[in-house]
MINUBA-749197 format. One line per 8 residues: their letters; for each residue x negated, y negated, z negated of C-alpha. Coordinates in steps of 0.05 Angstrom, whole numbers, plus 5000, padded with zeros to 4 digits. Each point is the difference from the previous one (the first is absolute). Layout:
REM MINUBA-749197
A	X/Y/Z  ...
//
This chain:
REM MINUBA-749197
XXXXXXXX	7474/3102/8098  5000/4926/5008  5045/4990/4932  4955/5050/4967  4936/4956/5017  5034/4941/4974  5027/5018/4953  4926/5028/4976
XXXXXXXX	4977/4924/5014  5049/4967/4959  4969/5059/4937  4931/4978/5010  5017/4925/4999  5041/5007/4938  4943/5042/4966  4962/4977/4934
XXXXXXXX	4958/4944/5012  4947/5036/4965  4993/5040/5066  5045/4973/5061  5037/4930/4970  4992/4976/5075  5006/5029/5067  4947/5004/5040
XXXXXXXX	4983/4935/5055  4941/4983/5041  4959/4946/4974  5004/4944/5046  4945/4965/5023  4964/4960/4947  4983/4937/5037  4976/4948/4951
XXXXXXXX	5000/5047/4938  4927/5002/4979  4966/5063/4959  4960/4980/4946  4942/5043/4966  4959/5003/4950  5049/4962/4957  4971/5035/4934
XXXXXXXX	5011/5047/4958  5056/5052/5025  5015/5049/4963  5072/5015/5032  4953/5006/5078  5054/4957/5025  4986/4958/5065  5012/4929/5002
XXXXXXXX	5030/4956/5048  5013/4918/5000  5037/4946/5044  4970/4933/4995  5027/4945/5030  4951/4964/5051  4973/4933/4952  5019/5022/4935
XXXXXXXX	4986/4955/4945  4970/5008/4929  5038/5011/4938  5065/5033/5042  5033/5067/4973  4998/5071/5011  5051/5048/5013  4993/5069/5005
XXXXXXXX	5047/5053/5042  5006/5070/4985  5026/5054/5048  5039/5048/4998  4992/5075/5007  4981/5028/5074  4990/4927/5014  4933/4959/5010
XXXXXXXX	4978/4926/4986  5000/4980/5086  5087/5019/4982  5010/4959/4945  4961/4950/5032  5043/5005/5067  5071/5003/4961  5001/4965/4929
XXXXXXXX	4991/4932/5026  4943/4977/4955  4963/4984/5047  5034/4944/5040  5021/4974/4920  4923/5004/4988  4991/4949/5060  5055/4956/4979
XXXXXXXX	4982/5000/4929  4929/5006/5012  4981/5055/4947  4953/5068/5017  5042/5067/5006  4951/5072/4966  5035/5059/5037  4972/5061/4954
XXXXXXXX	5002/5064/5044  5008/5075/4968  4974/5060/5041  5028/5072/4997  4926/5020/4972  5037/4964/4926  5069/5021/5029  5028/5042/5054
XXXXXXXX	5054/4952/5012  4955/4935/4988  5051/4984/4951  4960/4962/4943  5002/5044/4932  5040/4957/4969  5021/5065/4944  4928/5024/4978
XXXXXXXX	4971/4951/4942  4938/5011/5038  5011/4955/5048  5053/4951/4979  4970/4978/4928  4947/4949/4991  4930/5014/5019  5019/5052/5035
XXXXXXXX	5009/5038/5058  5033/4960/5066  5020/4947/4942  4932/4983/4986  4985/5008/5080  5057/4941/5012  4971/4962/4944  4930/5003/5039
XXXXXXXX	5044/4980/5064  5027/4929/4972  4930/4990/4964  4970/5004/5068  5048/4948/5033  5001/4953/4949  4917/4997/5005  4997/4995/5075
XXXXXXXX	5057/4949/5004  4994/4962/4935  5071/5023/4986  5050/4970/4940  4991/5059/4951  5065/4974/4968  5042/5012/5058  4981/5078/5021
XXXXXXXX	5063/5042/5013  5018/5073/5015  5065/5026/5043  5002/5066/5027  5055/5046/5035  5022/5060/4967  4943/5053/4967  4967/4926/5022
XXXXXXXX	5059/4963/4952  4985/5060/4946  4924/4983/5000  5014/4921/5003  5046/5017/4925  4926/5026/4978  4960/4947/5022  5043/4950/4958
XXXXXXXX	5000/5038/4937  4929/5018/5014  4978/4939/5023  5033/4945/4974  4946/4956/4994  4993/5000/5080  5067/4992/5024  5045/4948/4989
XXXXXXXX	5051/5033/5024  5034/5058/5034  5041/5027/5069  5023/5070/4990  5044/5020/5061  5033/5076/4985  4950/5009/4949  5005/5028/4935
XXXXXXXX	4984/4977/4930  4932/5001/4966  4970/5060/4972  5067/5042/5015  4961/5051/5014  4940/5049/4988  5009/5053/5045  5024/5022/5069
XXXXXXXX	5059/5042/4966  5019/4931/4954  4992/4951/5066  5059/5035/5031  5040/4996/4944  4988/4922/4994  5018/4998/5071  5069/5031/5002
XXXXXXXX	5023/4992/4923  5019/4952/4948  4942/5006/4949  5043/4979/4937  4957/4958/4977  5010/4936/4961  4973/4933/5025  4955/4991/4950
XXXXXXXX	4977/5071/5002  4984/4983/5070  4961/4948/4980  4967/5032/4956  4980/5045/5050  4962/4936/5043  4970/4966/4938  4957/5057/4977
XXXXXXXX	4964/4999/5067  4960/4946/4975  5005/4999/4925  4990/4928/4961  5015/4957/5063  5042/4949/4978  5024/4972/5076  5022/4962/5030
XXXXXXXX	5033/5058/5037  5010/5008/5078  5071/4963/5025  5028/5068/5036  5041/4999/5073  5035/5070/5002  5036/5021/5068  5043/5066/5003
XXXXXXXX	5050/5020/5051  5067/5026/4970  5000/5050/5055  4926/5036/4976  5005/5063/4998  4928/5010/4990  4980/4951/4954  5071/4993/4965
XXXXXXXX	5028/4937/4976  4992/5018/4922  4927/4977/5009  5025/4935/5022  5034/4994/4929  4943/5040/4963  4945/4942/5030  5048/4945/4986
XXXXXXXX	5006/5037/4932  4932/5000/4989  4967/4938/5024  5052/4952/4967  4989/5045/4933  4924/4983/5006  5015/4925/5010  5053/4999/4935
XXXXXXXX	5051/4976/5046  5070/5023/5000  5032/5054/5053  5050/4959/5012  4992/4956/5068  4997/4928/4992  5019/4986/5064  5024/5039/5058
XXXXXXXX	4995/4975/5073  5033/5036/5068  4937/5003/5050  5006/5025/5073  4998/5074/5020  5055/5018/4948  4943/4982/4948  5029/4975/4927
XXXXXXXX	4941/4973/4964  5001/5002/4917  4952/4954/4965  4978/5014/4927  4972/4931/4981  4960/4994/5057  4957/5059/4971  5026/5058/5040
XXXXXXXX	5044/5001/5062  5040/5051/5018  5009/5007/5084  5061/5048/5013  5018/5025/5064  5061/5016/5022  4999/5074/5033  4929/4994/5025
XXXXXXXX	4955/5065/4997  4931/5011/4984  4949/4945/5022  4974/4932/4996  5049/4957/5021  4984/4952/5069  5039/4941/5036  4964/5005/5072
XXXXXXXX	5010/4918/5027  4970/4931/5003  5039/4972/4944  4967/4960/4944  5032/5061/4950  4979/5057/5049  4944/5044/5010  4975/5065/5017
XXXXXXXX	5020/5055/5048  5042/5066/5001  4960/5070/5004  5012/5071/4954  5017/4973/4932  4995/4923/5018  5079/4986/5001  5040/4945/5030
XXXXXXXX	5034/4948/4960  4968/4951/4953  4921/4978/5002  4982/5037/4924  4924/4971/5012  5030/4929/5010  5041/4996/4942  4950/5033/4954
XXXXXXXX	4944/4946/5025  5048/4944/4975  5011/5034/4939  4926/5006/4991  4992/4929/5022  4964/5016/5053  5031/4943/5045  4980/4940/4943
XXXXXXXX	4927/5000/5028  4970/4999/4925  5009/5004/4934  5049/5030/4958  5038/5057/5028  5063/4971/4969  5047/4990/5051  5077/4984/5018
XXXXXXXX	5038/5060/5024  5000/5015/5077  5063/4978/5033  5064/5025/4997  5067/5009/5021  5040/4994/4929  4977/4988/4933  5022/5010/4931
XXXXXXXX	4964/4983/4939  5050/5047/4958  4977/5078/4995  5052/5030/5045  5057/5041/4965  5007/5051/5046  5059/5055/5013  5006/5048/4945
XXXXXXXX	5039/5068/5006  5011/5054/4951  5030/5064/5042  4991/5071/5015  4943/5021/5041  5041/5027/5053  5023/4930/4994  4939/4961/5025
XXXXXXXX	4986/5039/5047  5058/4993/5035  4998/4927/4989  4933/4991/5028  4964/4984/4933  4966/5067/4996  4981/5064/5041  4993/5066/4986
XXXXXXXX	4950/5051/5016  5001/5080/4991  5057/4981/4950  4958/4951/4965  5019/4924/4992  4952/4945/5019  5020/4925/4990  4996/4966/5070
XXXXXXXX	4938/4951/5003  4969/5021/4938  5007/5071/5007  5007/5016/4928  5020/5066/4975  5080/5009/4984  5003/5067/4990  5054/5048/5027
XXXXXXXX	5046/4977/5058  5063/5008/4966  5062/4965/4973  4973/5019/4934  4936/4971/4993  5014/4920/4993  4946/4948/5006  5009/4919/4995
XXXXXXXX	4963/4968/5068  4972/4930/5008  4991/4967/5065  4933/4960/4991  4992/4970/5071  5039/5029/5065  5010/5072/5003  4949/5010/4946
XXXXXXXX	5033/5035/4935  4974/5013/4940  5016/5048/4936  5052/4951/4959  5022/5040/4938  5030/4958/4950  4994/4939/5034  5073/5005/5032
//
């Protein structure tokens, strides 16, 4: 009985995070998170939370945290770290909260263009959010950013393309790429598959969220574990696909950098960075400690190993006190300013999967890290593979 009941847990947490992305977790206590109401108009009935750190100044910026399903803004507040960043850096943190009146999970509805295009829906509601805190605290309307964690990271994609007159840039941790969806039965899809789409198709796909903006476009952190299985790594690619595609810049890294946690970092002229993870699961990434690169705590789906909210703050430029959010790159462990080559390998599928570059799944193949569709687990069926960063392969065909 006790290996059924698990084994039921470990269904549930793996579920569509249209419905049950995250396991359930007590909210912990919300100490100096602060509700706001009345913030304006709120069409999305979402409930809105802030930290501000005691003596903030004019003119600092705004970032806003997202969620994820079955969790609540006093969680994110507890684990992601922004806080103690927000003290450091002296900036004001918006916590938006969604209720299981919009969703039963209180995952935000980051798949229904009702509520994740502009002017609408909990878009428009967040919109209302960083109006509010830029008026109370005479924010720097030029440096307003969005992160979120999973369905959170899905509805942070939106808020870019939707809103990219607001943001200045972007933290999508196990999220998935702008408008990949429309419906419940399409969200699980994005989840779980490679969506064959072409970067700029992808693009495409953010642009026309707000049509005749000309940029400049939101700079773009993306973090994905190469051991999600909810969230799987292809959306990693598909985001870097997308948001480099939407700044004209090329999919190949211009510099790559070995970060702690097993974290290889690809930069795409300081446009988009790519965080990957080696054989972390689903969740916003956390480095617990006192250290000047740490921050945050552990707790379901807040995972031990590097601090993501650190590193995405000094991408932002959160730690220059003002200006530009031009920044050098967070530091590192080894640096090359040459894209990386990578291992190539042209073999059977039965092949890879017995050399660790691929699994396979009710005789299906999946590349490891990326999880993209082989095809038959055979001797028969032959696929090239590219190793992109550690343990992370990608579909290579005619490339070696």
């Amino acid at each position: 009985m006790r290996k059924l009941a698990f084994a039921g847990l470990a269904a549930i947490a793996a579920a569509a995070l249209t419905t049950t992305g995250l396991a359930s977790a007590a909210d912990p206590p919300a100490a100096s998170l602060v509700q706001v109401t009345n913030f304006g108009a709120n069409p999305g009935a979402l409930a809105m939370y802030t930290y501000t750190p005691a003596g903030l100044e004019t003119g600092r910026p705004v970032v806003v945290a997202l969620h994820g399903c079955t969790q609540s803004a006093a969680d994110y507040y507890a684990h992601s770290g922004w806080p103690a960043l927000a003290d450091r850096w002296r900036f004001e943190v918006v916590f938006p909260q969604q209720s299981t009146a919009n969703n039963s999970m209180k995952c935000f509805n980051w798949f229904s263009t009702a509520d994740d295009t502009r002017g609408n829906g909990e878009a428009a509601s967040v919109k209302s959010m960083v109006d509010k805190a830029v008026a109370d605290h005479g924010s720097d309307t030029s440096r307003v950013f969005v992160t979120g964690l999973s369905a959170g990271g899905g509805m942070t994609a939106d808020l870019l393309a939707a809103y990219p007159d607001v943001f200045a840039g972007g933290g999508i941790n196990a999220g998935l790429p702008a408008q990949c969806a429309t419906s419940v039965t399409e969200a699980t899809n994005c989840q779980q598959n490679d969506q064959h789409l072409s970067p700029a198709q992808w693009a495409a796909k953010a642009t026309a969220q707000y049509p005749g903006y000309g940029g400049p476009w939101p700079r773009v952190a993306i973090w994905q574990g190469t051991g999600d299985y909810t969230v799987y790594p292809v959306n990693g690619t598909e985001l870097r696909d997308q948001w480099t595609a939407v700044h004209g810049v090329s999919q190949t890294p211009s510099s790559t950098q070995s970060l702690p946690g097993g974290t290889t970092l690809t930069n795409y002229a300081d446009k988009v960075q790519l965080y990957s993870i080696a054989g972390m699961g689903h969740g916003t990434a956390v480095d617990p400690g006192t250290g000047t690169t740490q921050c945050g705590s552990t707790g379901a789906y807040f995972l031990a190993g590097i601090c993501s909210s650190y590193y995405t703050g000094v991408f932002w430029g959160l730690d220059k006190g003002s200006g530009s959010t031009t920044t050098a790159a967070p530091p590192t462990t080894t640096t090359t300013s040459a894209p990386p080559s990578g291992t190539c390998v042209n073999a059977s599928n039965y092949a890879h999967t017995q050399a660790g570059r691929a699994h396979q799944s009710g005789g299906q193949t999946y590349a490891n890290g990326s999880n993209q569709a082989m095809g038959l687990w055979n001797t028969f069926t032959t696929h090239a593979l590219k190793e992109t960063s550690p343990g992370y392969w990608v579909l290579a065909d005619g490339q070696c």
